[in-house]
Residue, then its C-alpha position, 0 to 999 in steps of 0.5 A: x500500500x502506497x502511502x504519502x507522495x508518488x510518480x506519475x507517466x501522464x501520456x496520450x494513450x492509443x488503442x490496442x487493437x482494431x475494435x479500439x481504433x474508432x472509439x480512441x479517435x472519437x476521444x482525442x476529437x471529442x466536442x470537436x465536431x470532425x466527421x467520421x470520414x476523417x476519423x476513418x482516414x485516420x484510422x487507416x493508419x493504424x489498421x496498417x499496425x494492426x490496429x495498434x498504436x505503440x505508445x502503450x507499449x512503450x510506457x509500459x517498457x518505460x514505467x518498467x525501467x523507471x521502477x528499477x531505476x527509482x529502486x537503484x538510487x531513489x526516489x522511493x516513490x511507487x510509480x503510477x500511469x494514466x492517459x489522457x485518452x484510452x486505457x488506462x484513464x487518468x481519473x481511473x489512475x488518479x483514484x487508485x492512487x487515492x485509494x492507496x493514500x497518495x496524496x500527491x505526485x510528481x508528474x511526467x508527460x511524455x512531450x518535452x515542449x511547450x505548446x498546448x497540445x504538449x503541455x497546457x491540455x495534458x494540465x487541463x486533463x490532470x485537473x479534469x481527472x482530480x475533479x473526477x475523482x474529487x476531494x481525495x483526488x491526489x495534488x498532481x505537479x507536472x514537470x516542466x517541459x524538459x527538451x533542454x536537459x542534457x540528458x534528452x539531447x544527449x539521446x539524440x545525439x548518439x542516435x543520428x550518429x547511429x543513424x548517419x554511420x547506417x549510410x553508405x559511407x560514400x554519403x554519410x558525411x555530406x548527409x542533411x540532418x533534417x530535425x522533426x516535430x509534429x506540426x502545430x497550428x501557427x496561433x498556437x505555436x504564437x501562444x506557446x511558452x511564456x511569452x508566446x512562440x516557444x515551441x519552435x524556437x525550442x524545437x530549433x534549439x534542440x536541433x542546434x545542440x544535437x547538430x554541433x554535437x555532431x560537429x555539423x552547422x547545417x540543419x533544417x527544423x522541418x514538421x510532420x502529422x498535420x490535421x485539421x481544414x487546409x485552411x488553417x496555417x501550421x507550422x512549415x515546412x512538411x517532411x516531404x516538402x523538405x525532401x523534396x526541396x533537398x533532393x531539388x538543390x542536389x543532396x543525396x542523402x538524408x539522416x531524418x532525427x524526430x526531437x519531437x517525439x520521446x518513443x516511436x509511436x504512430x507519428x514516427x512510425x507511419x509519417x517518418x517511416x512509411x510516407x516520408x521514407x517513401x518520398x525519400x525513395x521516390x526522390x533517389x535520396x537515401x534516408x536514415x531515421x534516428x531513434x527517439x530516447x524511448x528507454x535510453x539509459x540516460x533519459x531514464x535517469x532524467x526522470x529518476x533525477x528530476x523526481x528526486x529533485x521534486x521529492x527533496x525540494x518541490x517546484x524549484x528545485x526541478x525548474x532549477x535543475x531544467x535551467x528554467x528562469x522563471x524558477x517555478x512550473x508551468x504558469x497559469x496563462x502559458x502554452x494557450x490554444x490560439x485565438x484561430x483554433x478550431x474544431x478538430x486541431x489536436x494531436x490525433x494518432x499517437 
């Protein structure tokens, strides 16, 4: 029985076979007025995969390493998973922690950056899951957005080395590194952060630390998994647009490194490794994808690390330790959805 304070995975969560398909992207689009047509769309993505998306998966291999690390060095914290849109619920998660006594967590989204999609709406989820749960629901701080630790850039360094090394070597050293994230309404990525537009220059600074760790200067930030009316500008350009824009200027090669992701789920899977590998091939570009940090060893012990800073000194310390100059965690007015959003803008297939 766990008592006092705990850890938390907070993810976006995906189906597990073919009958979970629809009812899981009814969730993730729910008041949001998108029609079946597309949700079938999209849901022929995963029917490719079986009907599954990777992403729990992952946060079970995940949690599991996160128990052996925390029982090595501490926290001695028991280790809990919720999701914000399938099995297992966050409110579900938040009442079992209750009902063993906890009565607050630390928690971990796995998204790195700020923008509402990957910060703001996994907040929001967390207090409409506490409000579920009611007065004995557990007091739940989210880490900061975290893609500046060393330990997260580190993972994708040595993983574009990889993937670079896996080419011929007659195009290894002149390959383009071109750095993904999934796309995001631009009003949105306007609101982003404390002060507006943080979540590309965030993107942008990943991207710059992993290239001159690969002693390179030249790079390109490109955007993948788009949905929502063609009308409605998101961040540019598309993966495909980029490779079509390299293949154009003369580039033979390309080493694709997705720093907008923590696993390889559907975002990575489908868009990276069938369609812009497909446009790759069509265009004579050799491709490579470097691996997201998944259980790496070091982003593991990030997270041990940034819940014993939580365990030993609360907020500050973990925003200290996040090189956060605001030196507290997210604010209440951060990471907005956008004045433009519409109906149907989210994350949808994880």
């Amino acid at each position: 029985m766990a008592t006092g304070s705990a850890f938390l995975l907070v993810s976006f969560g995906g189906p597990e076979g073919p009958d979970d398909v629809l009812p899981f992207l009814r969730n993730v689009t729910a008041g949001r007025d998108v029609p079946d047509s597309r949700l079938a769309e999209v849901a022929e993505h995963y029917y490719r995969f079986g009907g599954v998306s990777p992403i729990n998966a992952q946060c079970r291999d995940l949690l599991g390493a996160i128990e052996k690390e925390f029982a090595a060095g501490g926290p001695g914290l028991p280790v809990y998973w919720g999701n914000r849109n399938w099995r297992p619920y966050l409110a579900d998660t938040l009442r079992a922690m209750a009902d063993d006594g906890v009565e607050r967590a630390v928690a971990l989204a796995t998204s790195a950056y700020s923008s509402f999609s990957s910060c703001r709406q996994y907040l929001d989820d967390i207090d409409r899951a506490r409000a579920k749960v009611g007065a004995g629901a557990p007091e739940v701080s989210k880490i900061p957005p975290y893609y500046r630790h060393p330990a997260f850039v580190s993972c994708f360094t040595d993983a574009a080395a990889r993937a670079l090394a896996s080419l011929p070597a007659s195009l290894a050293a002149d390959a383009e590194l071109v750095f993904t994230a999934h796309s995001i309404p631009e009003s949105m990525s306007a609101a982003s952060g404390p002060g507006g537009g943080a979540y590309p220059a965030q993107l942008a600074h990943v991207a710059g630390q992993v290239a001159a760790g690969l002693r390179r200067t030249s790079w390109q930030l490109a955007y993948s998994s788009r949905s929502g009316p063609p009308a409605v500008p998101w961040l540019e350009p598309d993966i495909s647009d980029c490779l079509a824009g390299l293949a154009q200027a003369g580039s033979r090669a390309v080493c694709v490194i997705p720093i907008g992701f923590v696993s390889d789920h559907m975002e990575v899977i489908f868009d990276l490794d069938v369609e812009a590998a497909q446009t790759a091939q069509r265009l004579g570009l050799a491709m490579a994808r470097a691996a997201t940090p998944g259980t790496d060893p070091r982003f593991v012990a990030m997270i041990a690390s940034l819940a014993r800073e939580w365990e030993g000194g609360g907020a500050r310390k973990v925003a200290s330790a996040l090189g956060d100059e605001q030196a507290g965690f997210c604010s209440a007015g951060c990471c907005a959805a956008g004045a433009g959003r519409l109906p149907g803008q989210a994350w949808a297939r994880p």
